[in-house]
Structures are given as C-alpha cells and as structure tokens.
C-alpha positions, 0 to 999 in steps of 0.5 A: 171233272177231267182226270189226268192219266198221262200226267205221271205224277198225277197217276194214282194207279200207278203210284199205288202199283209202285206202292203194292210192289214196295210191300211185296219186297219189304214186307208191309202190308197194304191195305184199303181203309175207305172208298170215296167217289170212286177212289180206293184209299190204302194205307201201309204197315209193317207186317211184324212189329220190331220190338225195340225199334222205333216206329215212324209215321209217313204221309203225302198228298193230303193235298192233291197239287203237291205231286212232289211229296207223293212222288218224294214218298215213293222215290224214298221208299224204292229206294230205302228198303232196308229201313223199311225192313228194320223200323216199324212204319204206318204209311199213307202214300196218298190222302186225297186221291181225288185231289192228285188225281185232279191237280187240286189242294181240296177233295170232292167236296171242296175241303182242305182235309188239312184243316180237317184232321180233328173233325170225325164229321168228315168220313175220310177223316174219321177212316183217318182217324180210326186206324191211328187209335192207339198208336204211338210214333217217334217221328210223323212226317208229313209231306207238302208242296208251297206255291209260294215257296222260296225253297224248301222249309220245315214246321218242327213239332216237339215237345222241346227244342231239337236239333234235328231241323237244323241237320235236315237244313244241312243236308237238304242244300245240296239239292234246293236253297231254304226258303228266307222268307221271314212271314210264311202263312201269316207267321214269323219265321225267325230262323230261315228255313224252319219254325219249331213249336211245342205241343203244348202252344195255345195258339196252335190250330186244330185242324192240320195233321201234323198238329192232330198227330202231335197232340195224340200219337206222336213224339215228333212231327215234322211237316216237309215242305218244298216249293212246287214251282221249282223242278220236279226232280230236285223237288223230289229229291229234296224230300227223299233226304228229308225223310232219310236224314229225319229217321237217321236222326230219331234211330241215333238219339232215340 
C-alpha cells in the first residue's frame, strides 16, 4: 500500500521528530514499546514523577484517518510545555502508524484497535496494555476525528456527573460550532455536543479505549472529537483547547 510522505499530517517521521524534540525541552521520556510492519510504536512519560501533582493521560491516532488529533497532539504540547514540566503525563502520540501513514481508521490487519483495547490477543494491544499496568490517571484524553461530524462533540466518562464537558463546550466555540446532532453512533445525544456516562453502566462496550482506560486506570476520561471535514487548522486547534481546558479543569478541582 502506497505511503503518503509529502502529505504533512500523515508524516509519521516527522510527527515523531516534533515529538523527540518536545522531550528534549520538557523533560520526558520517549520510548518504543512495539514494531509492527515496519512501524516503531513510541509512547512518552515523564522522567520524574511530581508527587503531589495530578497525572494525565493523552493519546491520538488509534485511528489513522483522524490526522487532526495526532497533529491537535503536537500542536498542544509545542505549545504547553510548561504543563508538560509540572504534571505527570504518559503519552501515546500516535497508536496506529500504519493507519496515519496510509490514511486509514483500521491497522495492517484490517482492525479498529478501538474496538480492540480489551483483547491482549491483538499483540499491539497487549504492548498497550502491559505499559499502563499499574498505573492510575485523573483524566485520559483520547483524541478523535468524526466523518460525519457536525462539529466538535465529547464522550465524558466519570464516576458521577461533572462540569467539566460543559466548560470545554465553552471554550471550544470560538473555534468550531458543537455538534447538535441528537443520535451520534446510534445513541442519543440528550444535550448538544456531549454525552456523560458512568463507569459502571452496563451497557458500556468493551473494546474502546476510553472505556478500558475508565474501568481500570483512570478517574475521568474524556474522548475528544472534531469533525475532519471541517479545516484542518481550526480542527487542530480545537483540540489544542480541548486538551488545555480538560487539565486547567482537573489541576482546580483535584
């Protein structure tokens, strides 16, 4: 399958040099956790642990179509480095390579790793899986992209309700409308723009990452969504205040 390497935002080499340069300045560590067909998965952490302060999750890219989160990433953390300094992070820039690469939502094997993220069957996930043994997280973000989006909108995960997706609906405005559709993926959407659930619902699936992440690491997840055929910049920096107000919001109330 033909690569993309002068289509920027599909560029893994050069997401991961922007990467590798944002550990050098703040103090991370990146590392390669698995290599399939040819790709070198990297995740991030911080080098020191900061007791006391609270610890975040971040992730892009488990779906290659959705170059708008995995750039939203990067813009985020170019630009935030002092967060990146007093937090404690773990940071997965990009979860399928091969689908950024290609411009395609599954992997090599034709899977959506986001209906996989329970099954350690699947090598990458159990790599995935492996590094976030013991860990625990006050807020998981995970960063998508909707082809069918309106707008931008938020699955909030918790253990009870928050306000924290009705200040992200806020903020985000200035750079894209919310979505107002009222059934996104086959399930109501009663206020417009976000859906809060609880970890504890039955009738939450298995196999997406913010769930796995909820029912075993994390105190809050958040997914982020923006809607990829808007433009690209306003995708992007939608998602750069996504990800800025969620942590403003978890530093104040944790």
């Amino acid at each position: 399958m033909p690569q993309l390497p002068l289509h920027s935002a599909h560029h893994y080499p050069g997401l991961m040099r922007r990467w590798r340069a944002v550990a050098r300045l703040h103090g991370l560590i990146l590392r390669r956790y698995f290599v399939e067909n040819g790709f070198n998965h990297y995740w991030l952490e911080t080098r020191r642990k900061k007791v006391g302060e609270p610890s975040f999750y971040l992730s892009a890219g488990i779906h290659g179509d959705e170059a708008g989160a995995t750039e939203g990433a990067i813009a985020w953390a170019e630009e935030n480095g002092s967060l990146l300094e007093q937090a404690n992070w773990t940071i997965f820039p990009c979860l399928n390579p091969f689908g950024l690469t290609n411009n395609l939502r599954v992997n090599a094997e034709g899977r959506d790793l986001n209906r996989e993220c329970h099954n350690p069957e699947v090598p990458m996930i159990r790599a995935w899986q492996n590094l976030l043994t013991g860990r625990k997280y006050d807020l998981a973000m995970c960063l998508h992209e909707d082809y069918d989006a309106q707008g931008f909108y938020i699955y909030e995960l918790a253990e009870r309700p928050l306000s924290l997706s009705m200040e992200l609906l806020a903020a985000a405005r200035r750079f894209l409308p919310a979505d107002v559709r009222r059934k996104i993926d086959d399930r109501p959407f009663r206020a417009r723009g976000f859906m809060q659930r609880h970890f504890l619902d039955p009738s939450l699936p298995d196999g997406p990452e913010s769930i796995y992440l909820g029912k075993n690491h994390a105190s809050v997840c958040l997914t982020l969504e923006t809607p990829s055929e808007f433009d690209l910049d306003r995708r992007i920096r939608t998602q750069v205040q996504l990800i800025r107000k969620s942590c403003d919001w978890i530093r104040r109330n944790s």
